[in-house]
LOFIZA-848143 format. One record per atom (N, C-alpha, C): residue in one letter; x, y, z; atom name. Coordinates in steps of 0.02 Angstrom, whole numbers, always signed. Example, Ala and Ser with C-alpha at 12.3 -4.5 7.8 and 13.67 -1.06 7.14 Angstrom:
+--------+--------+--------+--------+-------+
| residu |      X |      Y |      Z | atome |
+--------+--------+--------+--------+-------+
|      a |   +660 |   -284 |   +390 |     N |
|      a |   +615 |   -225 |   +390 |    CA |
|      a |   +660 |   -165 |   +390 |     C |
|      s |   +642 |   -112 |   +354 |     N |
|      s |   +684 |    -53 |   +357 |    CA |
|      s |   +645 |     +2 |   +394 |     C |
+--------+--------+--------+--------+-------+
//
This chain:
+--------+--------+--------+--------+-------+
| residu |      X |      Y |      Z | atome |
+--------+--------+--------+--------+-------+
|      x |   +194 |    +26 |  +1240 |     N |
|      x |   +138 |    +61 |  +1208 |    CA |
|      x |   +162 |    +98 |  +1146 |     C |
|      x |   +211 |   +130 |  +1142 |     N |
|      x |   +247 |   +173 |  +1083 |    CA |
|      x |   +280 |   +133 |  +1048 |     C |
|      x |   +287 |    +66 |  +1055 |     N |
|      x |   +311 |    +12 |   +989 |    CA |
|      x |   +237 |    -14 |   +969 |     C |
|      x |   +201 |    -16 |  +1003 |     N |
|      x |   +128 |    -33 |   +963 |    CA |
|      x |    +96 |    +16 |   +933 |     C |
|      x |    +99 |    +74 |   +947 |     N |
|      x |    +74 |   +119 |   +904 |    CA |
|      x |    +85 |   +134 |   +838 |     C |
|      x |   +188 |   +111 |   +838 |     N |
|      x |   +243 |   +137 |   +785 |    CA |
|      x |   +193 |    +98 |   +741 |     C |
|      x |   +199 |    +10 |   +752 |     N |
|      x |   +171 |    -52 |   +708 |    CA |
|      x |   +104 |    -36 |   +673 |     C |
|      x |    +62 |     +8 |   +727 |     N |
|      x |     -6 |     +1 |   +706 |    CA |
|      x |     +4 |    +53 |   +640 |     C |
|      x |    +31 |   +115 |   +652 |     N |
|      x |    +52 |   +161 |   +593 |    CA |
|      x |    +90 |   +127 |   +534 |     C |
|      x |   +123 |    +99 |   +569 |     N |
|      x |   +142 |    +64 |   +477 |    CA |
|      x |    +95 |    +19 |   +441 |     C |
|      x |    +87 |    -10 |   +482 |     N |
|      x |    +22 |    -64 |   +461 |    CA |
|      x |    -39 |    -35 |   +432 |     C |
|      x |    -59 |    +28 |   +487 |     N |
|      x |   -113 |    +78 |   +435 |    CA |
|      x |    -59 |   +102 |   +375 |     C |
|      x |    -30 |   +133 |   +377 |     N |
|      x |     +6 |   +164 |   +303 |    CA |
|      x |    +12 |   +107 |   +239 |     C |
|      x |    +37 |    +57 |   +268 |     N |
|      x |    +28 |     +7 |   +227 |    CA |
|      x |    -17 |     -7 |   +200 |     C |
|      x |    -80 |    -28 |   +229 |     N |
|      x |   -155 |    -75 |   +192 |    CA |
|      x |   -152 |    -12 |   +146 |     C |
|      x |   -156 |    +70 |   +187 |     N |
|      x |   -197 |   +112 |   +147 |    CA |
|      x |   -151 |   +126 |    +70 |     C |
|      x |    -91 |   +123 |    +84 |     N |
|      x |    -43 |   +116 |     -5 |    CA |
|      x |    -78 |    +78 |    -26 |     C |
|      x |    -65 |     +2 |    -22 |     N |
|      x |   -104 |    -35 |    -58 |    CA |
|      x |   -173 |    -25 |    -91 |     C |
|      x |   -216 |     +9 |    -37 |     N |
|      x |   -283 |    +35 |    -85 |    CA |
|      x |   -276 |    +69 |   -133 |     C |
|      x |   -227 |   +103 |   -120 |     N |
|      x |   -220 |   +152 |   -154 |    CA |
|      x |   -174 |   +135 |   -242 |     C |
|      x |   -153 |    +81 |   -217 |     N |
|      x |   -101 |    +52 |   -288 |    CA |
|      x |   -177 |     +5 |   -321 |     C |
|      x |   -225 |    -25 |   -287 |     N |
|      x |   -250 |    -61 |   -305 |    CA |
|      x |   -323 |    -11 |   -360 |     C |
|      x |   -308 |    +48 |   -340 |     N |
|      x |   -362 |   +110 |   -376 |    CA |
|      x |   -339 |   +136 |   -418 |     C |
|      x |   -232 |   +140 |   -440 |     N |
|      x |   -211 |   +148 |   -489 |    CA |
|      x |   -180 |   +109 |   -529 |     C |
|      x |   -209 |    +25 |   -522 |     N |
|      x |   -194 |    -21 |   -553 |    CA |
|      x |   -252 |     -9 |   -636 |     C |
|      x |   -309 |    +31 |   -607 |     N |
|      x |   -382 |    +44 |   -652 |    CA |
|      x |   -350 |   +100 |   -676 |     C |
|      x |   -301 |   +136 |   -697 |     N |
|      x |   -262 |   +205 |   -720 |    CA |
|      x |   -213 |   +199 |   -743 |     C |
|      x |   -180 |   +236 |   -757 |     N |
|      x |   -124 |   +238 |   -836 |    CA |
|      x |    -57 |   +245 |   -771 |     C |
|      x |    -70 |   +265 |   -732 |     N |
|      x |    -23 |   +265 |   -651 |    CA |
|      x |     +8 |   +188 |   -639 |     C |
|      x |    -32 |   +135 |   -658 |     N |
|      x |    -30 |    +79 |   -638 |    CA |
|      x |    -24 |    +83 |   -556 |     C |
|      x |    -29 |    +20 |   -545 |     N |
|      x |    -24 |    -34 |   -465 |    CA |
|      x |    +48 |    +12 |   -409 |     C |
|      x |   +113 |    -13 |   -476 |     N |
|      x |   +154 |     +2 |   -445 |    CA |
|      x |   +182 |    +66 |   -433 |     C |
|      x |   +163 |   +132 |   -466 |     N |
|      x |   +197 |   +165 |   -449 |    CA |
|      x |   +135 |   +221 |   -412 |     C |
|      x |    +72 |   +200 |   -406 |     N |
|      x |    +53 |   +223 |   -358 |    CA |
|      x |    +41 |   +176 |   -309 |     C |
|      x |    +89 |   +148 |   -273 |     N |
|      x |    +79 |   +120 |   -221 |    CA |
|      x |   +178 |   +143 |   -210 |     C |
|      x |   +204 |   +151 |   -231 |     N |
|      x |   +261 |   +181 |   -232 |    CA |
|      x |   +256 |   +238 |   -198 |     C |
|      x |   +218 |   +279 |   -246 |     N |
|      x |   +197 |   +372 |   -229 |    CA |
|      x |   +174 |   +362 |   -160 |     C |
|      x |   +118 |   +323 |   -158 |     N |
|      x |    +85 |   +326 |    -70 |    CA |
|      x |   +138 |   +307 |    -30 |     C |
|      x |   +182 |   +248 |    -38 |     N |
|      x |   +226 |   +239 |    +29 |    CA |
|      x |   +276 |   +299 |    +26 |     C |
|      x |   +308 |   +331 |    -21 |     N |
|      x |   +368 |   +392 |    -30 |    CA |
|      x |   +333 |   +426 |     +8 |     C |
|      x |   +274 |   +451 |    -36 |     N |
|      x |   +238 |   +548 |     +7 |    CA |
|      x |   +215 |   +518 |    +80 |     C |
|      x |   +132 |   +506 |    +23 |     N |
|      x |    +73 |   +480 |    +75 |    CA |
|      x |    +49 |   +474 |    +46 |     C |
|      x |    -13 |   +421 |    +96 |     N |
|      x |    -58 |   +388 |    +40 |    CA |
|      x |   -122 |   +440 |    +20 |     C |
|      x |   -111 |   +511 |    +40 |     N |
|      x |   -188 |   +547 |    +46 |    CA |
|      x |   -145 |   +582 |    -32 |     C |
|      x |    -81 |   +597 |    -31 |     N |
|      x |    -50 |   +624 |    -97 |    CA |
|      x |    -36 |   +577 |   -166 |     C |
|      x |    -28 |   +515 |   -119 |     N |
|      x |    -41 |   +471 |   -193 |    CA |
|      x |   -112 |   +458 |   -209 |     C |
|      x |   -151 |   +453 |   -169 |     N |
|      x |   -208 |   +454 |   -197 |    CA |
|      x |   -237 |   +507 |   -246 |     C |
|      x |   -213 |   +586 |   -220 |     N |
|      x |   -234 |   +639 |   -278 |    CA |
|      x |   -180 |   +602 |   -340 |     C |
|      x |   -136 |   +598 |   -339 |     N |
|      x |    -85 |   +592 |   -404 |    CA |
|      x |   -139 |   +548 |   -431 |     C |
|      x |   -135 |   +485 |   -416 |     N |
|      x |   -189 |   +416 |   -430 |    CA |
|      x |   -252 |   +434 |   -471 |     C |
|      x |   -293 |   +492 |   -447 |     N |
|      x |   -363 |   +510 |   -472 |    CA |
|      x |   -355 |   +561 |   -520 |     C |
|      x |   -267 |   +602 |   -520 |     N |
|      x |   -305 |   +653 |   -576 |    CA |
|      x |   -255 |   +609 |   -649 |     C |
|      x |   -225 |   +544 |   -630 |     N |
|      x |   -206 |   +525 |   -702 |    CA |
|      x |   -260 |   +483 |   -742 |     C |
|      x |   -268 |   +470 |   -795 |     N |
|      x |   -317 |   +449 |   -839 |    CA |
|      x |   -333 |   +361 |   -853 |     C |
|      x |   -404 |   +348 |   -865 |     N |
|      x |   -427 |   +295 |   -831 |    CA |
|      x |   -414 |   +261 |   -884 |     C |
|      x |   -385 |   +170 |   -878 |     N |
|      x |   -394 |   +155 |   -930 |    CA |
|      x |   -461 |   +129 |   -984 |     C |
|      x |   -431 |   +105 |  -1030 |     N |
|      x |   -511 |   +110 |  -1063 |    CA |
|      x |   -525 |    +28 |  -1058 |     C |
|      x |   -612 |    +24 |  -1054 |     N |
|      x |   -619 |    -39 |  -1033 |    CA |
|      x |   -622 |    -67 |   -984 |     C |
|      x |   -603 |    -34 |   -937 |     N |
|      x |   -580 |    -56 |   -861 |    CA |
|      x |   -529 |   -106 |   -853 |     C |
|      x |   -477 |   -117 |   -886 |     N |
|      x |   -414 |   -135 |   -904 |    CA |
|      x |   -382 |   -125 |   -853 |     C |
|      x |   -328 |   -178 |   -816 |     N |
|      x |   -297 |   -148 |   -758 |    CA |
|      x |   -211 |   -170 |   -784 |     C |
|      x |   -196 |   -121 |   -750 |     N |
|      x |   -120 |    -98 |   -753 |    CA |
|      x |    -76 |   -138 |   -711 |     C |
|      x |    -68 |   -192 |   -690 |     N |
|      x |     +2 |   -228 |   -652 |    CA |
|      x |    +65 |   -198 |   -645 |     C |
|      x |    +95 |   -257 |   -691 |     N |
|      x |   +147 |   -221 |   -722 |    CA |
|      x |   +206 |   -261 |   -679 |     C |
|      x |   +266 |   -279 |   -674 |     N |
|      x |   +301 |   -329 |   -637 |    CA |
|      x |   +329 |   -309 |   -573 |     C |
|      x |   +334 |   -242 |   -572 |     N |
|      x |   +344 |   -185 |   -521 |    CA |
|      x |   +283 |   -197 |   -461 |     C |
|      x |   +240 |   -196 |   -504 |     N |
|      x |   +168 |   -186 |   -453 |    CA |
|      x |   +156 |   -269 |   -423 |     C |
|      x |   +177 |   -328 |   -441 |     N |
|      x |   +155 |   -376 |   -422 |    CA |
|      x |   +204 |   -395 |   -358 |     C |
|      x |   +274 |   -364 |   -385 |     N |
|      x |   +303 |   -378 |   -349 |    CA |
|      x |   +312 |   -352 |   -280 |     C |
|      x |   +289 |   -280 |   -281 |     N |
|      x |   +288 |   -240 |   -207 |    CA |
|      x |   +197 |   -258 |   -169 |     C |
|      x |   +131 |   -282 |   -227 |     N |
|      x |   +111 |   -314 |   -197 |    CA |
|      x |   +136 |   -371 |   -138 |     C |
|      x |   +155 |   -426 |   -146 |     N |
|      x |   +195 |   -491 |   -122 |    CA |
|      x |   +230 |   -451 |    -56 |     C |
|      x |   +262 |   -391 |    -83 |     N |
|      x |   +313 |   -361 |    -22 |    CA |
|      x |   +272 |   -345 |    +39 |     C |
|      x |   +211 |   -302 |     -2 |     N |
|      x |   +181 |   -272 |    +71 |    CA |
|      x |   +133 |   -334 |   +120 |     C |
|      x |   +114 |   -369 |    +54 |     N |
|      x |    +72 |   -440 |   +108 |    CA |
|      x |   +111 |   -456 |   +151 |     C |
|      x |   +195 |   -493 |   +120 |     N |
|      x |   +243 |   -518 |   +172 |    CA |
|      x |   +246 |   -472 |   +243 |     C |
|      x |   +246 |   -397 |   +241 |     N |
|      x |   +270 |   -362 |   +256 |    CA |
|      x |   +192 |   -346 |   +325 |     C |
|      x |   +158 |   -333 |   +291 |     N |
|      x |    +90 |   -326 |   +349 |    CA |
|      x |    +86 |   -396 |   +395 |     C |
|      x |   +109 |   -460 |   +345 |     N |
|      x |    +86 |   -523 |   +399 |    CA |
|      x |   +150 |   -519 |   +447 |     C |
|      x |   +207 |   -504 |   +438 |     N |
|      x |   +264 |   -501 |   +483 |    CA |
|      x |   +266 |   -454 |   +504 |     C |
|      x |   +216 |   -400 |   +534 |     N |
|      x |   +200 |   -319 |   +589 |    CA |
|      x |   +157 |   -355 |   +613 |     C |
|      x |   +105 |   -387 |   +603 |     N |
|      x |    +56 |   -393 |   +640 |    CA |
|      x |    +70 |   -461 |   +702 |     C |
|      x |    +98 |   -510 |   +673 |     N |
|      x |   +131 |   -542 |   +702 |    CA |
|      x |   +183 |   -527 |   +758 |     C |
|      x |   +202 |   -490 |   +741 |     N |
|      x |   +254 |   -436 |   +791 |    CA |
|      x |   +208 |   -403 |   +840 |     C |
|      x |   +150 |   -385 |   +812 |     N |
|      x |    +94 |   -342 |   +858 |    CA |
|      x |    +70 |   -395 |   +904 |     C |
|      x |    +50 |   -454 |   +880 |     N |
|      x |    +22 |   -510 |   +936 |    CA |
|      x |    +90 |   -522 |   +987 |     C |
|      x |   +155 |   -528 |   +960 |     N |
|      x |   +218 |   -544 |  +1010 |    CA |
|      x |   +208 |   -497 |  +1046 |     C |
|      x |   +220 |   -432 |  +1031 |     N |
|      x |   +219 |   -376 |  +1081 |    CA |
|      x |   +175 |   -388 |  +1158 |     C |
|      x |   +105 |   -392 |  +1108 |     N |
|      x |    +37 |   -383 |  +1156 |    CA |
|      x |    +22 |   -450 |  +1209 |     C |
|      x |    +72 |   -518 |  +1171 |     N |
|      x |    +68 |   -575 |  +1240 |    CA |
|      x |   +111 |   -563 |  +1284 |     C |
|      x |   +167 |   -518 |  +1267 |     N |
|      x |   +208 |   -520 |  +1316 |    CA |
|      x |   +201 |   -469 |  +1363 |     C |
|      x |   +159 |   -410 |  +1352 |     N |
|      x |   +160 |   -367 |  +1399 |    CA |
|      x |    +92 |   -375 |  +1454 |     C |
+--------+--------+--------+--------+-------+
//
């Protein structure tokens, strides 16, 4: 039960960075380094960082090679927890 919980917490921490990189991809913050900020702090502190930096103009989004690349990380990274979550849960 306390290794499925650990998984489910990362797995929540995870998606929620990602929202959170994907709201300062639309900001001068870009993708990657608020999705950086959320996994370092948290994602409720990267999100303030995220909203009080400035929007771009146009609705222009921010990548950046940093951001595509820890995108890719966290997908890899959520499909290989959750997968781990189904191993866990057939075997017990």
């Amino acid at each position: 039960m306390g290794l499925t919980l650990l998984i489910f917490g990362l797995l929540t921490g995870s998606f929620l960075a990602a929202l959170v990189g994907l709201l300062g991809a639309r900001r001068r913050i870009g993708f990657g380094w608020a999705f950086f900020l959320s996994v370092l702090l948290t994602p409720l502190i990267g999100l303030i960082i995220c909203l009080l930096s400035d929007k771009l103009p146009d609705g222009e989004r921010k990548w950046g090679c940093l951001g595509s690349i820890l995108a890719i990380l966290t997908i890899a990274l959520l499909a290989f927890l959750l997968l781990m979550v189904i191993g866990v849960a057939a075997t017990a």
